[in-house]
C-alpha positions in Angstrom: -35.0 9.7 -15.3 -34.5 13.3 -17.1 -31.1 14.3 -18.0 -30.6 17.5 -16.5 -30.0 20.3 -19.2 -26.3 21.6 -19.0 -25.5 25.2 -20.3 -22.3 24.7 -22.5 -21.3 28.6 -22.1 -21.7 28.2 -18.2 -19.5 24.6 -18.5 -16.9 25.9 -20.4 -16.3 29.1 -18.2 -16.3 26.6 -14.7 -14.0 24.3 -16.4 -11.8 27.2 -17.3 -11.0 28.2 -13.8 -10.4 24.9 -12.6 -7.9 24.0 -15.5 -6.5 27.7 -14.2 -6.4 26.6 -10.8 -5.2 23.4 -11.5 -2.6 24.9 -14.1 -0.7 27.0 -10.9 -0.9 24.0 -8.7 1.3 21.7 -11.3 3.5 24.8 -11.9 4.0 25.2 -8.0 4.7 21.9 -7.1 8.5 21.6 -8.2 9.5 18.9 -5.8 10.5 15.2 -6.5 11.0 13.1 -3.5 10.4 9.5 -3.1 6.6 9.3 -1.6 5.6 6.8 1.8 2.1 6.0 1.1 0.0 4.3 3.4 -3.6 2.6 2.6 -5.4 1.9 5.5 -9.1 1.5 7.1 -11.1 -0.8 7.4 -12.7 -1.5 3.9 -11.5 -3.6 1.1 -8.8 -2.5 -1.1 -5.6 -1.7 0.1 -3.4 -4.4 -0.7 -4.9 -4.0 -4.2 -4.4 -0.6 -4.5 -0.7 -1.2 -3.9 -0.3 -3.4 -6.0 -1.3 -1.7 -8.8 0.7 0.5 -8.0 3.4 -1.6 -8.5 1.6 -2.9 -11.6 2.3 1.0 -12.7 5.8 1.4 -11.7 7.0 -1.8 -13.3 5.4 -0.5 -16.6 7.9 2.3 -16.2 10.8 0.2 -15.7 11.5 0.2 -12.3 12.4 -2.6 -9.9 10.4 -3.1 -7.0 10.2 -5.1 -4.0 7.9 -6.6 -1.9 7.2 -8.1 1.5 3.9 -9.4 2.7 4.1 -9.4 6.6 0.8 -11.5 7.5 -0.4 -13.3 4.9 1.6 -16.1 3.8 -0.5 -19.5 4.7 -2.4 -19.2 1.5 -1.9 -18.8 -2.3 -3.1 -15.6 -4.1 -2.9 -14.1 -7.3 -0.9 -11.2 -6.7 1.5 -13.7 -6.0 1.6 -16.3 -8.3 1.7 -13.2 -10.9 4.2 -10.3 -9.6 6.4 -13.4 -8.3 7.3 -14.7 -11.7 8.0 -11.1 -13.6 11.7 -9.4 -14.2 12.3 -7.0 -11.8 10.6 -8.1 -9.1 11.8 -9.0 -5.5 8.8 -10.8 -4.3 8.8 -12.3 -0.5 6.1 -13.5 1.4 7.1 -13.6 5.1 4.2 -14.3 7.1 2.7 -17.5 8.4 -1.1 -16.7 8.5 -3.8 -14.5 10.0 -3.0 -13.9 13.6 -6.1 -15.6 14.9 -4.5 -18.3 12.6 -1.2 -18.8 14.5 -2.4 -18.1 18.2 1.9 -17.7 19.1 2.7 -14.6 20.0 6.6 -15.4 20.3 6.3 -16.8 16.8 4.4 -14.2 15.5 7.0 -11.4 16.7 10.0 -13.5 14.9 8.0 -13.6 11.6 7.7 -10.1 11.7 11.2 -9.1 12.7 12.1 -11.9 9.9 10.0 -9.7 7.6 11.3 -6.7 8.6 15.0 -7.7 7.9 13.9 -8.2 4.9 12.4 -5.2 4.1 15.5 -3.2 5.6 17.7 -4.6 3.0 15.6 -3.1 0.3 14.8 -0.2 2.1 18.6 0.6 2.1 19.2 -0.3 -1.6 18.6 2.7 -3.6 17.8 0.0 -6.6 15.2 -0.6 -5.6 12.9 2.5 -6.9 9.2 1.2 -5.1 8.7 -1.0 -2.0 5.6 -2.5 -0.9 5.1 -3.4 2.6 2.1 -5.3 2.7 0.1 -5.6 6.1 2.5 -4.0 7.8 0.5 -1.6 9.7 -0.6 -4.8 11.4 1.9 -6.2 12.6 2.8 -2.5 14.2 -1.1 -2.4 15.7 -0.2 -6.0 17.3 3.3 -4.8 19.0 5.1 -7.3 16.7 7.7 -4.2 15.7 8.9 -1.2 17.2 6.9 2.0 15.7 10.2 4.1 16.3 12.7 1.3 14.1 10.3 1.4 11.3 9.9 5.0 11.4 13.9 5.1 11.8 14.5 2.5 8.8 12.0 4.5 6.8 13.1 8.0 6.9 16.5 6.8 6.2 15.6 4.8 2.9 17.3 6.2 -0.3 15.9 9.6 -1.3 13.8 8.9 -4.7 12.2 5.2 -3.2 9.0 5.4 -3.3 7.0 2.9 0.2 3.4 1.7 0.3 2.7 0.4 3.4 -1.0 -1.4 3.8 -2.6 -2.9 6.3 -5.2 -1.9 8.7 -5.3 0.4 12.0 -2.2 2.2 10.7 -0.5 3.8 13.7 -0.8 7.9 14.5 3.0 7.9 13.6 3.1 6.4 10.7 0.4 8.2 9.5 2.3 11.8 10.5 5.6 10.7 8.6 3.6 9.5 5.7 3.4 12.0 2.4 -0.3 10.2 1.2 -2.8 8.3 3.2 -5.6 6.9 1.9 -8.3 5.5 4.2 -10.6 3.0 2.8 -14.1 2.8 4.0 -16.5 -0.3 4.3 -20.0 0.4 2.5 -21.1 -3.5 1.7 -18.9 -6.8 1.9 -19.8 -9.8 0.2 -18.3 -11.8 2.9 -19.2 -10.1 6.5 -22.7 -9.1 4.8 -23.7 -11.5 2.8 -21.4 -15.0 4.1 -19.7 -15.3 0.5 -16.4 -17.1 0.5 -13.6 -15.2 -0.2 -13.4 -15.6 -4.1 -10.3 -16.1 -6.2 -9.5 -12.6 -8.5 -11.3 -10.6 -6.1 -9.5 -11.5 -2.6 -7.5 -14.2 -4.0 
């Protein structure tokens, strides 16, 4: 395959205006806030995603918490990692996949468990990043009221930063939220190709 031939003068001058462009969008933006994130869709990736984002704020210093709402009947790595490490509040509240548990009754007290959990550290300003993992599905099952969530997290100290994962993130959520990322299902080892769910990848 040729290598298409790139003009250095023409490079240059492009990159130019977008370092000019991109110069007066830094200078305008002149607001710190804590951020709600929410990683969502259907593809692979979003409890990953926030956790390395926690990878990233822990490298700064910062204490963060976490509560996995779902998963919980298995081991992972994330777990058996972040758990162990200064300065983080690690909690894994759920009991399983809900085609796992088949209990709706249980499955709604898990989740409210979960989210008395997570309102502590939402209302602990020392805590500088939250991650709420699977959360949006416990919201898409009915397990927690949308509006109490919303409530709890517009309320939540003014520089905590909240990534919230999951799938079929609600409309709400998604309207409050400062970032949304949706990810998107190309291949999938598993549902394509029947490969077990592999430790360091999903595990």
């Amino acid at each position: 395959m040729t290598q298409r031939k790139i003009d250095p003068a023409r490079h240059a001058e492009r990159m130019a205006i977008k370092q000019r462009i991109m110069n007066e969008r830094i200078a305008a933006a002149d607001r710190e806030q804590g951020i709600l994130l929410v990683l969502t869709g259907p593809g692979k990736g979003k409890s990953s995603s926030g956790f390395g984002m926690l990878a990233r704020a822990l490298g700064h210093g910062m204490k963060v918490g976490v509560v996995q709402f779902i998963k919980g009947s298995f081991s992972t790595g994330e777990e058996a990692f972040f758990s162990g490490l200064p300065g983080v509040d690690y909690n894994v509240m759920g009991e399983g996949y809900t085609w796992d548990t088949q209990d709706i009754e249980r499955d709604i007290r898990t989740a409210e468990n979960a989210w008395e959990e997570a309102r502590r550290m939402l209302s602990d300003d020392s805590y500088q990043m939250v991650l709420l993992d699977e959360l949006n599905i416990a919201l898409h099952q009915g397990y927690l009221s949308i509006d109490r969530v919303l409530d709890d997290l517009q309320q939540r100290p003014e520089m905590q930063h909240v990534v919230v994962t999951g799938r079929y993130a609600p409309k709400p959520l998604i309207e409050l939220a400062d970032t949304v990322t949706e990810m998107k299902v190309v291949k999938h080892a598993f549902n394509d190709q029947g490969i077990v769910a592999q430790k360091g990848v999903e595990l």
